[in-house]
Structures are given as C-alpha cells and as structure tokens.
C-alpha positions in Angstrom: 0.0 0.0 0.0 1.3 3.4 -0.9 1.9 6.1 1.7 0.3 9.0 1.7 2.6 11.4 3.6 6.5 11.5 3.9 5.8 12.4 7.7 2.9 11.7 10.1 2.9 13.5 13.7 0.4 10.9 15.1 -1.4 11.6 18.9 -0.6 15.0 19.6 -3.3 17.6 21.4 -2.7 19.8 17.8 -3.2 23.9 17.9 -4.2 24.3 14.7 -5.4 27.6 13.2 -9.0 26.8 13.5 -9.4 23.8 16.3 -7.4 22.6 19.2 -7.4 18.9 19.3 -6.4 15.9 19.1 -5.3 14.7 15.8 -2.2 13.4 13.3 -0.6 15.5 10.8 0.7 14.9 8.0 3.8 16.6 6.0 4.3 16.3 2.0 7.5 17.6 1.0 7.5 21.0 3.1 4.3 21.9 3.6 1.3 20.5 6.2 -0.4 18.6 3.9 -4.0 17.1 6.1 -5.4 17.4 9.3 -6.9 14.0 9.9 -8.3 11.6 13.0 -5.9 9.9 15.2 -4.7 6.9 13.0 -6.1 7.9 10.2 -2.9 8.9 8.1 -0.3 7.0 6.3 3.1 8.0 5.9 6.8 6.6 4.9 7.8 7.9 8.8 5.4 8.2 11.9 6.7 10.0 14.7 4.3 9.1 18.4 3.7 12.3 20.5 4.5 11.6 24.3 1.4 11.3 26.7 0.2 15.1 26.8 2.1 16.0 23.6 1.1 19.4 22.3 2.4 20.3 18.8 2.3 23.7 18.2 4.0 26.2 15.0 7.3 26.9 15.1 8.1 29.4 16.8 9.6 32.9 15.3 11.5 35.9 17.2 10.7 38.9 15.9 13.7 40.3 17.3 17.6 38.9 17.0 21.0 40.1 16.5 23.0 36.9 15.6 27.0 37.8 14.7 25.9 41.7 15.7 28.5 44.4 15.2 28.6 45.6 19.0 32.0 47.8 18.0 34.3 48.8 15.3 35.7 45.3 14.6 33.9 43.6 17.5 31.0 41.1 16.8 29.0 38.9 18.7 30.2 35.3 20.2 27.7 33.7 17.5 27.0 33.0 13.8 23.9 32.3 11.9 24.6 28.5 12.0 25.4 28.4 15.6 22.4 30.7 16.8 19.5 29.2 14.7 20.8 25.7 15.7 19.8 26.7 19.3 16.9 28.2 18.2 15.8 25.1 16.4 16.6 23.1 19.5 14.3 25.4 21.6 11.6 25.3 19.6 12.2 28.6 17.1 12.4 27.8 13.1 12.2 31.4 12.1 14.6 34.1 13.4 13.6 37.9 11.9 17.3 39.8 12.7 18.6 43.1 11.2 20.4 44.8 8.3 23.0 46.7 10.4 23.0 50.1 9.9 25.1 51.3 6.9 26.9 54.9 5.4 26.5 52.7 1.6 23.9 51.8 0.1 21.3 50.1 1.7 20.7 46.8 -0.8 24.3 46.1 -0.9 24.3 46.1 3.5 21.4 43.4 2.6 23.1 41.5 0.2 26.0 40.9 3.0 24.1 40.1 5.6 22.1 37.5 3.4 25.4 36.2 2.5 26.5 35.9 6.5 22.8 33.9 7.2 23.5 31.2 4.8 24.9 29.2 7.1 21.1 29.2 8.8 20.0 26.1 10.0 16.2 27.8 10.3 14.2 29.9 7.9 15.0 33.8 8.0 14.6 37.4 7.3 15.2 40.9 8.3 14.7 44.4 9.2 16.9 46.9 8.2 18.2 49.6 9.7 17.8 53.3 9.0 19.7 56.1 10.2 21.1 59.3 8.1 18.1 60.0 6.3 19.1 61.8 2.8 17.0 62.1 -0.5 19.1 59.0 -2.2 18.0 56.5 1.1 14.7 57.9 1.4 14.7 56.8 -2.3 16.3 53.3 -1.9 13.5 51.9 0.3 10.8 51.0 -2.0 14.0 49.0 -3.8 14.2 47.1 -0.2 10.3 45.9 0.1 10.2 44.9 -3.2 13.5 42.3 -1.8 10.8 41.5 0.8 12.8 43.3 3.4 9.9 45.3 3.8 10.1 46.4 7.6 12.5 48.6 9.4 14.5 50.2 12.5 14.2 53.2 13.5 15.9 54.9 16.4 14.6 57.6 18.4 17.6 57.7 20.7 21.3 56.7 20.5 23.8 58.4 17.7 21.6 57.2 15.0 18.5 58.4 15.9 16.4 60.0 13.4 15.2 63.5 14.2 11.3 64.6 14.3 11.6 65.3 11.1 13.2 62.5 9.5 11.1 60.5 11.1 7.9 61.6 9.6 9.5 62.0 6.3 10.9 57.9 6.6 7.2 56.7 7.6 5.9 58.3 5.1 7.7 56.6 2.9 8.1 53.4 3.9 4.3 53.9 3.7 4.1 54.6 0.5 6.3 51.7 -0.4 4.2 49.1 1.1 6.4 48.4 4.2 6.4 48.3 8.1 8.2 51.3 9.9 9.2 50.1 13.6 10.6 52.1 16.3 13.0 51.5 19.7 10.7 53.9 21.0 12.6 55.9 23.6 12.6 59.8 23.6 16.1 61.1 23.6 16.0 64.1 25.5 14.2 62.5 28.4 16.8 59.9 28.8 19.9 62.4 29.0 18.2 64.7 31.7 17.2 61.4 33.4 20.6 60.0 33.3 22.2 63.2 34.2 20.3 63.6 37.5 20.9 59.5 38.5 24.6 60.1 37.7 24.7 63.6 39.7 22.6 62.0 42.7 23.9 58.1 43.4 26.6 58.0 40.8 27.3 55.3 37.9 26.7 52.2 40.0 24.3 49.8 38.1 21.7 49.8 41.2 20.5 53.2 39.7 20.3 52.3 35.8 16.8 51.8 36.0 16.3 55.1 36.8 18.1 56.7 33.9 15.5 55.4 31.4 12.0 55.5 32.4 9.2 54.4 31.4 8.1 58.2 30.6 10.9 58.0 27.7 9.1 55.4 25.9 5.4 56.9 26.2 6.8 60.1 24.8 8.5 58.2 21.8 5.8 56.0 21.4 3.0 59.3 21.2 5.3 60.6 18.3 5.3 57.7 16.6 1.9 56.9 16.7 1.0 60.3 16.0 2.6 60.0 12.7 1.3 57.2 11.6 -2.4 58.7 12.7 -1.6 61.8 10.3 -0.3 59.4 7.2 -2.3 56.8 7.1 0.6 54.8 7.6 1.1 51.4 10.1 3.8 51.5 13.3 5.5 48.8 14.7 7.4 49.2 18.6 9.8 47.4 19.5 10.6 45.8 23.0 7.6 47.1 25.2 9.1 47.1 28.4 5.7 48.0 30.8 2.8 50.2 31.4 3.7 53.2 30.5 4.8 52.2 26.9 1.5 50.2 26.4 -0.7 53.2 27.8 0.6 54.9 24.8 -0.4 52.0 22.5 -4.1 51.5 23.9 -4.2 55.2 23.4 -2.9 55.5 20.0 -5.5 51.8 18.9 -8.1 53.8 20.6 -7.8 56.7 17.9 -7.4 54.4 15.0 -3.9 54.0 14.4 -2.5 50.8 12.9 0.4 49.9 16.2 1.8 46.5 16.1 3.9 45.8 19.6 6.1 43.3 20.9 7.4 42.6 24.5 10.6 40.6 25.3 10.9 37.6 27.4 13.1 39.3 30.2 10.3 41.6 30.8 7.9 38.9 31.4 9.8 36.7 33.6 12.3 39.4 35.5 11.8 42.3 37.4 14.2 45.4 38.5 15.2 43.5 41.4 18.0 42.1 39.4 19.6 45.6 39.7 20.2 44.9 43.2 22.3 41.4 42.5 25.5 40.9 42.5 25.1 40.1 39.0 23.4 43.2 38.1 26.0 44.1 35.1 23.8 41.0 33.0 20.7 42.9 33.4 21.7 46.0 31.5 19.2 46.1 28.5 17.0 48.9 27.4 14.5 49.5 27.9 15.7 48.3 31.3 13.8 45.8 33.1 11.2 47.2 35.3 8.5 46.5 38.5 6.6 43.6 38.8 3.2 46.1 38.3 5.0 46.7 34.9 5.3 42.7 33.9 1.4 42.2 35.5 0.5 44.4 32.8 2.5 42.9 29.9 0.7 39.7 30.4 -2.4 41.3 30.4 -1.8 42.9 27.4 -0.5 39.6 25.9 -3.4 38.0 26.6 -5.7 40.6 25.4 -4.1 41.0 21.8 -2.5 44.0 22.8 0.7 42.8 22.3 1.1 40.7 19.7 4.5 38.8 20.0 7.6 38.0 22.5 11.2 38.4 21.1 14.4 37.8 22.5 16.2 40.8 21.6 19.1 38.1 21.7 22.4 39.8 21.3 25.5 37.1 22.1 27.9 39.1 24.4 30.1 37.6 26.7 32.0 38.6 29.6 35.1 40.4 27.7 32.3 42.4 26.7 30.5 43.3 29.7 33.1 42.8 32.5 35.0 46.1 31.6 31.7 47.9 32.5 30.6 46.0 35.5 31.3 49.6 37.8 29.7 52.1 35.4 26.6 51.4 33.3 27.4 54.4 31.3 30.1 52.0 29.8 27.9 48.8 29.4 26.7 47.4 26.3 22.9 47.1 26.6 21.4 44.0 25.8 21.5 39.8 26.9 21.8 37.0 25.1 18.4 35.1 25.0 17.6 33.1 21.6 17.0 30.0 22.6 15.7 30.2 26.6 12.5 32.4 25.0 10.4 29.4 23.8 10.9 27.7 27.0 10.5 30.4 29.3 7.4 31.3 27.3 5.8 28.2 28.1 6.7 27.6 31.7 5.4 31.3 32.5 2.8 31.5 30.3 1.5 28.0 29.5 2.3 26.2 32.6 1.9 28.9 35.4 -1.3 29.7 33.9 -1.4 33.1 32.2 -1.7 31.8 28.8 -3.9 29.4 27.1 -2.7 27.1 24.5 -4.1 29.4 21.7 -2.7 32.8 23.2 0.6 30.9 23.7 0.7 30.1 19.7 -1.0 33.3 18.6 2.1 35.3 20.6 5.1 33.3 19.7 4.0 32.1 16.0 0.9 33.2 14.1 0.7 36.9 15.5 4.7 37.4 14.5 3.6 35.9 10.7 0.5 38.3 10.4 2.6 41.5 11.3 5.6 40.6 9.3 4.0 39.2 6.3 5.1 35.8 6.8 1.8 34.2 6.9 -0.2 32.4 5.5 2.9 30.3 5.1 4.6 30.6 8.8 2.9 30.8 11.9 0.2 28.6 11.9 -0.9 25.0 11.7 -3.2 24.9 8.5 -3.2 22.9 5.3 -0.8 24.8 2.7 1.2 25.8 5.1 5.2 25.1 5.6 5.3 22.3 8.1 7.0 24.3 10.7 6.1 22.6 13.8 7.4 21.9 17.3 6.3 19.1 19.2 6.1 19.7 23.4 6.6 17.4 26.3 4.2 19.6 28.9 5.1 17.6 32.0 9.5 17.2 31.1 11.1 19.3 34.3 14.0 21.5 33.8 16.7 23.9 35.0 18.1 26.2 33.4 20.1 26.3 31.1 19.3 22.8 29.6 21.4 22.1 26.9 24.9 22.6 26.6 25.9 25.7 24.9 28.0 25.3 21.9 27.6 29.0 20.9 28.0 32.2 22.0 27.6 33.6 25.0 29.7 32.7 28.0 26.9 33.8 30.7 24.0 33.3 31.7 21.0 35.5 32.3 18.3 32.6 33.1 21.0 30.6 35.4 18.6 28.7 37.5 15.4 29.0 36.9 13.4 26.2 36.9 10.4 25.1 35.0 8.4 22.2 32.8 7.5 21.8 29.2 10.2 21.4 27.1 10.2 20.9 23.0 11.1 17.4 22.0 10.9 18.1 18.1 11.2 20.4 15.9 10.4 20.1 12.0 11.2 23.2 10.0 9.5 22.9 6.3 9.2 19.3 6.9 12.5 18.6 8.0 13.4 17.0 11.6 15.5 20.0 13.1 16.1 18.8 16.7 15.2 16.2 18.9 15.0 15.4 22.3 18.0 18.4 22.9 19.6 18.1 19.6 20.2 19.5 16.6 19.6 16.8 14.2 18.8 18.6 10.6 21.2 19.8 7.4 23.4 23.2 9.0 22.8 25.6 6.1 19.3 24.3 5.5 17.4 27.7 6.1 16.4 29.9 3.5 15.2 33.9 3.2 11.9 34.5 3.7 10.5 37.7 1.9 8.2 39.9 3.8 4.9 41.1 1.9 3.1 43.4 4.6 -0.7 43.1 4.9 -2.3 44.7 7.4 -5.4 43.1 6.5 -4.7 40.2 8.3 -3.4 42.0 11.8 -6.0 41.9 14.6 -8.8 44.5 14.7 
C-alpha cells in the first residue's frame, strides 16, 4: 500500500489555526499537507507524541541580532549556524534579525548580511536599519520591500537616531512603499536629563540604571510615533515594550485608530528590576531596562488581550570580555543579553504552565501573531493545510533547569541561570525537516532559507 505522507505526527493535542485537538498530521514535501483523525494517516515515517504531547507552530523571534556588530571590529560570540541551531533546538524555526546600519547603500548592506545567514539552520529574514536619512536612502527603500525586506529600524535615541523630522518623512515613505516602519521607542531628551540627574545623585553604580531610562521616555516616543502614523495613514511597529507606561501609549494610539503592532521581550515577562540589586546586576543592562513587577502584570495582560502581539528575545551574544570592563559604570555597558534559545521555553513555563496563557494565546504570541505583522503568513505561523510544516512538538510535563542544553555557541553567561520550569520541546520540524530532537540539533546546518516579507495589514487583529 502506498503512503500518503512523507511524515505523520500521530497523537498529539494539535493547535491548529481553527481547532485545538487531538489529531495526526501529515507533512508532504514542506508543507502540512492534512489534518486528519488519530490513526487515520499514512506515511513513509510516523513520529508518536509523548502522553500530553502538544504540537504547536514553530516558533519565530521577531527580534535577533545573531553575529551583531557591538563595536568597530567587535562582533558577537555567534554565527547564523550556531544561533539558529539553538533556536531550532528550543523550539524557534524562524529568526527575523537586522540589516546593520550602513553609510552605503542600503541593498548592498542586505546582500551581505544574506550572504552571512546562509549558514542558517532555520528559515530567515530581516529588518533593516535606517539612520542618516538623505534624499538617495529615502529613495532606496521602495528597492528594499520589493526584496521582501519590507520592515524597518528606526531609532529615536542613540547616535543614529532620526530627528522629528526624519522620522515623519521615513514613515511616510516606507508607507508609501508598502512596508512596516518600527521604532526602539525611547525619547532622547528625556533619557539624557534622566541619566544626568541619576549620575549627579547616586553616581554610575548599576543599582541606579533603571532610573536613567523611564518608562516616561518610551510613552513620549511612542506618542510621536503613533501620531505620525495617525496623520499618514501609515502602520507603526514598537519594539521591545518594556511595561505600562509604553502600552498606555499604544491603547491610546489603537483607541484613535492607528495601525500599532507591539512586541514585549521575554526578560520583561519573567524578570523584574530586582535584578539591579544582585551581584550580578552588570547581566541585566538592557534597554528598555527591566522594570517593576506592576509593569510585567501588565505585559501579560496585554498579551493575553491582543494587545501585544509577540515576545522576542532581543538576543544579542555578548560575553563577559564584553560586559566585564563595564561592570562599575553602566554608562560604559553594552545594553542587551543574550536570549535566543531560553525564550520558547521560558514562554511556556510562565505563560503556559503557570497559567497566564492558554494554548491558543501561547501560539498566537510566539508564531501566528509574528507571521501576520511581518507578512510571513499564511505560510509561517500557523498550523493549517498549505502551510510550511514548521512545527514543534512539546513534552508539557518534562522538568527543567536552566540552562538545559549545553551551549555550543556564544555567550559565555547566563541570564536565566537557575530558573526552573516544565515543558520542554522534544521536536522540531522546519519545512518538513526534523531539526532537533530530544535536545539536539539533528537537521542539514545551512538548511534555512530567506523568507520575503509582503506586509498586509489586513490580516493584523482588529
């Protein structure tokens, strides 16, 4: 008798697009090709779900920075093929990173970095970065969507921030072009009076970094932003919501119309600004910093109310050369963590297993809501006929610590060290192809491939 299917995922609880249940799943070539009763489906390989298997769509992080440029001639401790073999083994089969910013021109910086992620084990894409807005870039971005690089970085603080100006002129554009303009919403000025007065009053000590970004920074930003894209027409993206002030602004802006996509990061959801009085502290410079437990309350909230609709990593692979020097003065930290491949897992043990977040809103923010805003679906994020068989098969009840698989890559710290938790992925599949299993990474090294963006905001939640 002939199979039907080269791969059958047989006796799994399955959260498919439309259903939740239980039922096998077969694979043709790359793509999900039938939804079908338990033991209904043929295939040339059958891979068993554990009791209480959950198979969900592959995850994708919305925000990376794999082999980033933290200094003239200083990268990250990672490469495309080590980063996205961690993310396969956690559960992640597509990583959106970033076109670094550039003084050239903009679709030879992409062309690089497309040669640097073809080592990818996972499916990719990006979001380049603009700074030094001139008529020729302004003019070279409807050249980037039609790549499918079709959303962007924007900073409103830092040495490349765009002024008021710019910034309205870039949206406008990007607009115009059919693309996504996203923000690290911070407002500049706000953040130099604030860091003035914590470095006058309790010096450079990292207990008082939280203080020299606050929450009122982002809202300011965020009210710019969104004020823009209210005027134009056009859609807004934020990057790395860090609490309640930021999503105040975002509830506001949705209120009055405006199209705002949001995302949160996993070390706002399961941290809180208590790490800035470890001894550790130096790991937990990021900005937006990490702040109160209010804040985080409200992040899930707003997760599980649509008003966010993905978690990132905002992975960035320093180590301790990196961070060390700095460890007495934040002024001379490098902001960011690495995180790529504990945000799947943390995800679930805080969302899924602690409660906050049903199977569906667990999917919805780590898969199908990061697809809709960056025009990967109807091909990624979901579990639906036609679809690329992205998929990741979860042990609920397997107990951990972390970390829980030996790091081959990157960083040489830790900023999850201990925490505990259950659920852990036991397969991965991306575009039909076992990835990882049961902790490893099992699939071809430079299997991945570019994924181009087509925005639709037709498909983003109402």
């Amino acid at each position: 008798m002939q199979d039907d299917f080269d791969l059958v995922v047989r006796g799994a609880l399955v959260v498919a697009e439309h259903d939740i249940e239980v039922m096998d799943v077969g694979v043709a070539g790359e793509r999900i090709a039938a939804l079908a009763a338990p033991g209904t489906l043929r295939a040339t390989r059958t891979i068993e779900a554990p009791p209480g298997g959950v198979l969900v769509p592959g995850g994708i992080d919305t925000h990376t920075h794999i082999a980033w440029p933290i200094a003239d001639g200083v990268r990250g401790l990672d490469d495309f093929g080590s980063a996205t073999r961690a993310a396969a083994v956690s559960g992640t089969t597509t990583v959106i990173d970033f076109v670094p910013a550039t003084t050239g021109p903009l679709l030879a910086a992409a062309e690089a970095r497309l040669e640097e992620a073809a080592t990818s084990a996972i499916d990719y894409t990006f979001h380049p970065v603009l700074t030094r807005m001139t008529p020729e870039r302004l003019r070279e971005i409807a050249g980037l969507v039609d790549a499918g690089l079709a959303s962007f970085k924007i900073y409103t603080t830092y040495d490349d921030r765009l002024d008021d100006g710019e910034i309205r002129a870039v949206m406008e554009t990007i607009a115009q072009a059919g693309g996504l303009a996203g923000f690290h919403a911070e407002n500049h000025a706000i953040l130099e009076r604030a860091k003035t007065a914590v470095l006058a009053g309790a010096g450079a000590a990292i207990e008082g970094f939280p203080g020299s970004r606050p929450g009122s920074a982002e809202s300011a930003a965020i009210g710019l932003v969104t004020h823009f894209a209210r005027e134009l027409g056009a859609p807004v993206f934020v990057y790395h919501v860090s609490g309640g002030d930021a999503l105040s602004a975002i509830e506001s802006a949705r209120e009055s119309g405006v199209q705002v996509q949001a995302e949160t990061c996993i070390h706002y959801l399961v941290l809180d600004d208590g790490v800035y009085s470890r001894p550790d502290a130096w790991k937990y410079v990021i900005t937006p910093p990490v702040r109160g437990r209010d804040d985080q309350l409200r992040l899930w909230d707003a997760l599980r109310a649509g008003v966010l609709g993905s978690v990132a990593s905002d992975h960035c692979a320093y180590g301790l050369e990196h961070k060390l020097p700095g460890v007495g003065d934040f002024t001379l930290l490098p902001p960011g963590a690495p995180g790529l491949d504990a945000r799947i897992p943390m995800l679930w043990q805080h969302g899924v297993t602690e409660g906050r977040l049903d199977l569906r809103q667990f999917a919805e923010v780590s898969a199908t809501g990061p697809a809709r805003t960056f025009g990967l679906y109807p091909c990624k994020g979901a579990i639906r006929v036609g679809a690329d068989a992205d998929l990741v098969l979860w042990d609920p009840a397997r107990a951990w610590t972390w970390p829980v698989w030996e790091r081959g890559w990157g960083s040489d710290y830790e900023p999850y060290e201990g925490m505990g938790g259950a659920g852990l992925p036991v397969l991965t599949l991306s575009r039909g192809r076992i990835v990882a299993r049961d902790g490893r990474f099992e699939g071809d090294e430079a299997a991945g491939r570019f994924v181009p963006q087509r925005i639709d905001t037709q498909v983003w939640p109402r």
